[in-house]
C-alpha positions as CSV (number, residue, x, y, z in Angstrom):
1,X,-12.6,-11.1,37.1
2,X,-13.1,-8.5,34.7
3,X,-11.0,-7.6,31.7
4,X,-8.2,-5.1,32.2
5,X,-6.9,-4.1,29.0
6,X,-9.6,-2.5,26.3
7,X,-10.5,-4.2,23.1
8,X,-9.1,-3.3,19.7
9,X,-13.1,-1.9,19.1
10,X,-12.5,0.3,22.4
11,X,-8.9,1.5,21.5
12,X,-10.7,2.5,18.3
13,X,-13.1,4.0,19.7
14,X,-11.2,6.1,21.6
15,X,-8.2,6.9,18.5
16,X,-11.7,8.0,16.6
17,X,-12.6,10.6,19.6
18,X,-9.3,12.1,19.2
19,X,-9.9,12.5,15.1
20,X,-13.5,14.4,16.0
21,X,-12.3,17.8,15.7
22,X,-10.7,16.7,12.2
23,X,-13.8,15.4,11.1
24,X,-15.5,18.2,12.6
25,X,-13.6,21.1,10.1
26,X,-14.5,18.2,6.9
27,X,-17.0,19.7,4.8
28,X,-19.6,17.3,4.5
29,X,-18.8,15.3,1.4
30,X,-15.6,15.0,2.7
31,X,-17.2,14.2,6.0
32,X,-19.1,11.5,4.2
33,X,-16.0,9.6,2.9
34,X,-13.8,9.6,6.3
35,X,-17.3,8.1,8.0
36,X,-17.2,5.6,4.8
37,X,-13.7,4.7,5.8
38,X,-14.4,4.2,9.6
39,X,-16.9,1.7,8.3
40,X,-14.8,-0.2,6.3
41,X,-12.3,0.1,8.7
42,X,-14.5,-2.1,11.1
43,X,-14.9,-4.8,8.9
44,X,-11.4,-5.7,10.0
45,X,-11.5,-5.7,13.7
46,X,-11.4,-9.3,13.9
47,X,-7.7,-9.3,12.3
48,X,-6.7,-6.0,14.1
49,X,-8.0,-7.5,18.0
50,X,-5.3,-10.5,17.1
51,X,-2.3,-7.3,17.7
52,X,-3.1,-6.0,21.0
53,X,0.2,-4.8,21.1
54,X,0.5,-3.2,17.7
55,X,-0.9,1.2,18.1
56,X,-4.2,1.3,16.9
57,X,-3.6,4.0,14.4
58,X,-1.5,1.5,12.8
59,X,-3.7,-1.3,13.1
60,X,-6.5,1.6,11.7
61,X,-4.0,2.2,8.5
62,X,-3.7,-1.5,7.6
63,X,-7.0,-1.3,7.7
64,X,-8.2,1.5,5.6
65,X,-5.4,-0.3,2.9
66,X,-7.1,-3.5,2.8
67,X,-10.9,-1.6,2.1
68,X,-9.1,0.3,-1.1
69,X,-7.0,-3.1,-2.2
70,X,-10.0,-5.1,-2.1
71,X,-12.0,-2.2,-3.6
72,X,-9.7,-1.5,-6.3
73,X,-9.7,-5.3,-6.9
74,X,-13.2,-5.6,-7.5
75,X,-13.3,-2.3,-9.8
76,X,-10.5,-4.4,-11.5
77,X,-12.5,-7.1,-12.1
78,X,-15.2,-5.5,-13.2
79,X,-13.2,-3.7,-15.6
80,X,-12.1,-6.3,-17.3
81,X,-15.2,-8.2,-17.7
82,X,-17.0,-4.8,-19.3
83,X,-14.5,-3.9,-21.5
84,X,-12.4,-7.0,-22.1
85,X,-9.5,-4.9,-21.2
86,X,-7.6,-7.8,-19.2
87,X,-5.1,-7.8,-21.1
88,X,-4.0,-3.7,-20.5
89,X,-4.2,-3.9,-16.6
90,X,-1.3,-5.3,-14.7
91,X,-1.8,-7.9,-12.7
């Protein structure tokens, strides 16, 4: 038997068809960053396919706020190893 319900990857899919006319009226830089974010949004499909349940835009929100944490995070670190400025930046 086939499956009957879509995967998270398909419900995205299908949430990023009804964003194309946003994207579309992007100018292209901005264009650029919202097709950055889709990418980095994919590298947590594995969590989001665990929440069938959960609406994908939410499960597409968690997952743009995970890319800038862990971004952000690594700028942090960074940071602080260049310019030995640990001791400035909240934890």
């Amino acid at each position: 038997m086939g499956r009957t319900t879509l995967t998270y990857r398909q419900r995205l899919e299908l949430e990023l068809e009804r964003w194309r006319m946003f994207r579309r009226t992007l100018l292209k830089d901005e264009r650029e960053v919202f097709d950055s974010l889709v990418g980095h949004i994919y590298r947590y499909s594995h969590a989001a396919s665990m929440y069938p349940e959960r609406d994908v835009f939410d499960l597409f929100i968690m997952s743009g706020l995970l890319s800038h944490e862990e971004r952000l995070r690594i700028l942090e670190r960074e940071l602080r190893r260049e310019m030995n400025i640990g001791a400035r930046l909240a934890p």
